[in-house]
C-alpha positions in Angstrom: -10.8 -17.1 13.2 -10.4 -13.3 13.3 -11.7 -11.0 10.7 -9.5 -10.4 9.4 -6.9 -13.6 10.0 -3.9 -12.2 11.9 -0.8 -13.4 9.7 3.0 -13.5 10.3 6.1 -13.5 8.1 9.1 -15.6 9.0 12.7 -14.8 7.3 15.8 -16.2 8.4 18.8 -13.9 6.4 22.2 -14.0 7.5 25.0 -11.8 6.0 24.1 -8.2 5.3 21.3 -6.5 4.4 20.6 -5.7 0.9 20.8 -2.1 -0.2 17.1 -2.1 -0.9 16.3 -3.0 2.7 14.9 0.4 3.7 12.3 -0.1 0.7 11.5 -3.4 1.9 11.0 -2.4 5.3 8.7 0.7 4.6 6.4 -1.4 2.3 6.0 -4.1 5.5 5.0 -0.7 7.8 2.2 0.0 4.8 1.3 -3.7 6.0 0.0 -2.7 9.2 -2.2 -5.5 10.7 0.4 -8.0 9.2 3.7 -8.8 11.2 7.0 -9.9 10.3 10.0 -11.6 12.5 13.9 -10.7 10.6 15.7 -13.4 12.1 19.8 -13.2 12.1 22.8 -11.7 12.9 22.5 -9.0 10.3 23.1 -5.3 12.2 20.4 -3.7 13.8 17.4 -2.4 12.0 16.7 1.1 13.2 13.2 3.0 13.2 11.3 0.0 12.9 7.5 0.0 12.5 5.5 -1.7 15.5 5.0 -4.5 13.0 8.2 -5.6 12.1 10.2 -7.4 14.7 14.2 -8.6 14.8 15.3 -11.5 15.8 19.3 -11.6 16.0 20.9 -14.4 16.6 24.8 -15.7 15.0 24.3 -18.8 12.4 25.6 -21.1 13.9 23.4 -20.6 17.1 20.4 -20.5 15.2 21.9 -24.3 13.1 22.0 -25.2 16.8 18.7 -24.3 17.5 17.2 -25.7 14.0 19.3 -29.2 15.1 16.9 -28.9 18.3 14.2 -28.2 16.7 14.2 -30.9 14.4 15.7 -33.7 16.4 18.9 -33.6 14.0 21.9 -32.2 13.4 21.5 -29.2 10.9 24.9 -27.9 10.0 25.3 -26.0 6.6 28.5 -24.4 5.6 25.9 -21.8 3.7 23.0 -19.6 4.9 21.5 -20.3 1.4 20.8 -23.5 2.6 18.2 -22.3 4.7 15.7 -22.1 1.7 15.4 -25.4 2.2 13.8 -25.1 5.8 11.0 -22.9 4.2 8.4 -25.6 4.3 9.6 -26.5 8.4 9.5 -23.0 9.6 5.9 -23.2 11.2 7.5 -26.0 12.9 10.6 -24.5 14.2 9.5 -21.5 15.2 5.8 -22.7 16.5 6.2 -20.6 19.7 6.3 -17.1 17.9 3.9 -17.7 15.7 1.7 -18.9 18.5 -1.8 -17.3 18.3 -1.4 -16.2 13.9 -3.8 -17.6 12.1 -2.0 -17.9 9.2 2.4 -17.9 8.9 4.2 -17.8 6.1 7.8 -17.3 4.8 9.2 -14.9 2.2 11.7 -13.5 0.8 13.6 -10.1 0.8 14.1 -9.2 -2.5 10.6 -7.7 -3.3 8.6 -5.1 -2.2 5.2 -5.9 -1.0 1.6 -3.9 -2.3 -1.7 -3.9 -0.6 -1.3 -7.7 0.5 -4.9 -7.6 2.4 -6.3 -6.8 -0.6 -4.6 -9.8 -2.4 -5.4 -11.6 0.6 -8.6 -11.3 1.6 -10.9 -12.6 4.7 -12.9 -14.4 2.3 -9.9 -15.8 0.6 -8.3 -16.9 3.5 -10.9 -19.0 5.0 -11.7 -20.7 1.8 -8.0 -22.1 2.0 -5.8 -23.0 3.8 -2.5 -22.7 1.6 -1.7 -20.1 -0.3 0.9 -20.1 -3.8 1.3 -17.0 -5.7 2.5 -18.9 -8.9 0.1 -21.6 -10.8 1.7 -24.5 -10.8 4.9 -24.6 -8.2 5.1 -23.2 -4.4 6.2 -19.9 -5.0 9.3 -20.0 -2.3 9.3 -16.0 -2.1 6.4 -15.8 -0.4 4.1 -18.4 0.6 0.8 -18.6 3.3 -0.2 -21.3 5.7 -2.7 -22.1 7.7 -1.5 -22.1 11.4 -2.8 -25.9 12.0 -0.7 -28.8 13.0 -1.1 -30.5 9.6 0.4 -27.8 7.7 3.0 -26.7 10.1 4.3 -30.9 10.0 3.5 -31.5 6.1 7.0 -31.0 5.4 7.9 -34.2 7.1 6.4 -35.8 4.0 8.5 -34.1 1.4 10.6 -37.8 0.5 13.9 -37.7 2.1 13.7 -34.2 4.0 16.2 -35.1 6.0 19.1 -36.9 4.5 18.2 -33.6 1.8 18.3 -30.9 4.8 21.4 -32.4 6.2 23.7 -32.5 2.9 25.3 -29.0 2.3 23.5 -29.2 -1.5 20.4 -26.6 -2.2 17.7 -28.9 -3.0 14.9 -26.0 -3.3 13.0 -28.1 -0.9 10.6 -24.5 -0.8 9.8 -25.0 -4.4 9.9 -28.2 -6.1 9.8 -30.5 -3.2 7.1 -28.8 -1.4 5.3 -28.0 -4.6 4.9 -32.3 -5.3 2.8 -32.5 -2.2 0.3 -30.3 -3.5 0.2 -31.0 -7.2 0.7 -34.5 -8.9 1.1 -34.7 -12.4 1.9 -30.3 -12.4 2.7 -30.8 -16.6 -0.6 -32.5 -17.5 -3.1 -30.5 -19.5 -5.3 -28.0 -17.4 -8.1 -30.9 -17.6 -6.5 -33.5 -16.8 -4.3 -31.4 -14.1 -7.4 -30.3 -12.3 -8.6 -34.1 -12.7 -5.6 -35.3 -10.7 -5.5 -32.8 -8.0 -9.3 -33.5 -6.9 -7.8 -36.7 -5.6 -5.0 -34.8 -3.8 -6.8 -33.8 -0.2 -3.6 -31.4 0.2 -4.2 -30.0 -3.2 -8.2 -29.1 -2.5 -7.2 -27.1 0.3 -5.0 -24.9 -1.7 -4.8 -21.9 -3.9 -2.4 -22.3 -6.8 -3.2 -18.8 -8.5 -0.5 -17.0 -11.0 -0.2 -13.5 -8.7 1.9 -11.9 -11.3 4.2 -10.6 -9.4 7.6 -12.3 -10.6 8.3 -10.4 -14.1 11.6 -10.6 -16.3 11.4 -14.9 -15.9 10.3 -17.6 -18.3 6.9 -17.1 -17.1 4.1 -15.4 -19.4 2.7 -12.0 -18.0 -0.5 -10.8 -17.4 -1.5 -11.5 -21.3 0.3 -14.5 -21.8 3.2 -12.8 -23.8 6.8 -12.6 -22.4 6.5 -8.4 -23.2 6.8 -7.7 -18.7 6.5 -4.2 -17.3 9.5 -1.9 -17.7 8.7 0.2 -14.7 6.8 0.0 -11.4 5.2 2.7 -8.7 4.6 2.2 -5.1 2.7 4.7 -3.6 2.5 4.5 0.2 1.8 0.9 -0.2 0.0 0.7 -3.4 1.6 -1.2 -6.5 1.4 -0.7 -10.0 3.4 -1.2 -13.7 3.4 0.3 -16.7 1.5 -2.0 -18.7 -1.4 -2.9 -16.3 -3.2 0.2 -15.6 -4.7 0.4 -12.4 -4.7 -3.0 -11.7 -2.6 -3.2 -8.3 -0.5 -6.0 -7.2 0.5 -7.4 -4.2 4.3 -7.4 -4.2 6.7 -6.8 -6.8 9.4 -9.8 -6.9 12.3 -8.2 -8.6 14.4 -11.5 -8.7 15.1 -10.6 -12.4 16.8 -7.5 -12.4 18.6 -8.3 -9.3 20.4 -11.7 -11.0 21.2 -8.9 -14.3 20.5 -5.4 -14.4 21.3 -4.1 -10.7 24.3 -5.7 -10.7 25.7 -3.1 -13.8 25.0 -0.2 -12.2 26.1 2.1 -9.0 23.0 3.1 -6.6 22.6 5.9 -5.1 24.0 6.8 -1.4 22.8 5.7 1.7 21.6 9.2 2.6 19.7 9.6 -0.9 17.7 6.4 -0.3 16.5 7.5 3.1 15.3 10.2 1.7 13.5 8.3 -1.0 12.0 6.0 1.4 10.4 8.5 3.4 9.2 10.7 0.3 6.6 6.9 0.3 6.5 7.2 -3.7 9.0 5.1 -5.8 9.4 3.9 -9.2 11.5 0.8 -9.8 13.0 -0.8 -13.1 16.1 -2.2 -14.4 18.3 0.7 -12.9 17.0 1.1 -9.4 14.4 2.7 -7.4 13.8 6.4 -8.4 11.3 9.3 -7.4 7.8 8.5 -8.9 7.9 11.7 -10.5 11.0 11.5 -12.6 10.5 11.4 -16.3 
């Protein structure tokens, strides 16, 4: 293996981008020695950095393709339903990540930090799997192992297909993946970390709280549900408002998407760009803004 392991992103989004796209795609070029592939029929990306790559292809090609993949027919009336292919991706699309050491899948509402500092060449050869939340796969953004094993565990997710081929969203990413790894996720610590030393799949994975998801029903960073009014990114470098310095590898802002951003009117196209390119942001419940604003 490398040093460091080369990794690659996989995200299937169909529809249009989301207004925060720019963001996203200037924290991936902050990313440098870490690649992505967009795939979808989405308009064309301009200005990309070397590292980010488009894929575009209509839906219903790309159901036609999964079908092949899969040896199936795979024929949803929504693109949501794709979060259910999470898991299979490695498998679908083993040619282009051919030669990674580690793929993954992710999501595109969050902006990522320093993620080589988060994940380390140390880290990533002590595991093989990779979950930014404790006790579930976190379906936002989640690392595996390029090996045969991993890329095919999804076949053992009960019922994947008569699940993958109804048109219902059965967060295969989250909860169904999640039961491979952890049994008995609602025990006590001791007895949870009993169980899992049983669980081969479960010792060759990291299950750590990244603390990257505020404004849920999950505890922050001192186990009260008081989360972080206001983050920076500086040229690839995340903070909050109630962590110090402590950085943090991407900023999930699934929160004030679903509440906050839908209440307000952002700012135009033309004052984004130039908000991208300034590399310093601050984000809360009404938006990205210069890092300097008060």
């Amino acid at each position: 293996m490398r040093n460091p392991p080369s990794i690659i992103f996989l995200i299937p989004y169909f529809g249009q981008w989301p207004f925060w796209m720019p963001f996203f795609i200037e924290s991936c070029r902050c990313n440098p020695d870490i690649d992505w592939l967009l795939i979808g029929d989405c308009a064309e990306l301009e200005e990309l950095p070397s590292n980010v790559r488009q894929q575009r292809i209509s839906f219903e090609a790309y159901c036609d393709f999964v079908s092949t993949r899969l040896g199936f027919e795979f024929a949803p009336i929504n693109p949501y339903k794709l979060c259910d292919l999470k898991p299979a991706l490695g498998f679908i699309h083993e040619p282009e990540i051919q030669g990674y050491d580690y793929w993954g899948f992710s999501d595109l509402d969050l902006v990522y930090g320093n993620l080589r500092a988060y994940f380390t060449a140390e880290k990533l050869r002590r595991s093989k799997f990779f979950s930014t939340h404790e006790r579930r796969v976190s379906g936002h953004l989640c690392l595996l192992r390029n090996e045969q094993p991993l890329r095919e565990l999804f076949w053992r997710i009960p019922d994947f297909q008569r699940r993958v081929q109804d048109q219902k969203n059965h967060a295969l990413d989250e909860g169904g993946f999640t039961r491979l790894f952890l049994w008995r996720k609602n025990f006590p610590k001791p007895l949870f970390r009993l169980v899992g030393l049983f669980n081969p799949w479960r010792r060759m994975a990291e299950f750590k709280e990244a603390f990257s998801t505020p404004n849920t029903g999950r505890a922050w960073t001192d186990g009260s549900m008081n989360f972080p009014q206001s983050w920076s990114w500086h040229a690839g470098r995340l903070r909050n408002d109630r962590d110090g310095a402590r950085e943090f590898p991407y900023l999930h802002f699934l929160g004030w998407k679903r509440g906050a951003w839908k209440e307000f009117e952002f700012a135009s196209e033309q004052a984004r760009s130039a908000l991208v390119q300034s590399r310093a942001w601050r984000i809360d419940q009404q938006g990205f803004h210069p890092l300097k604003e008060r």
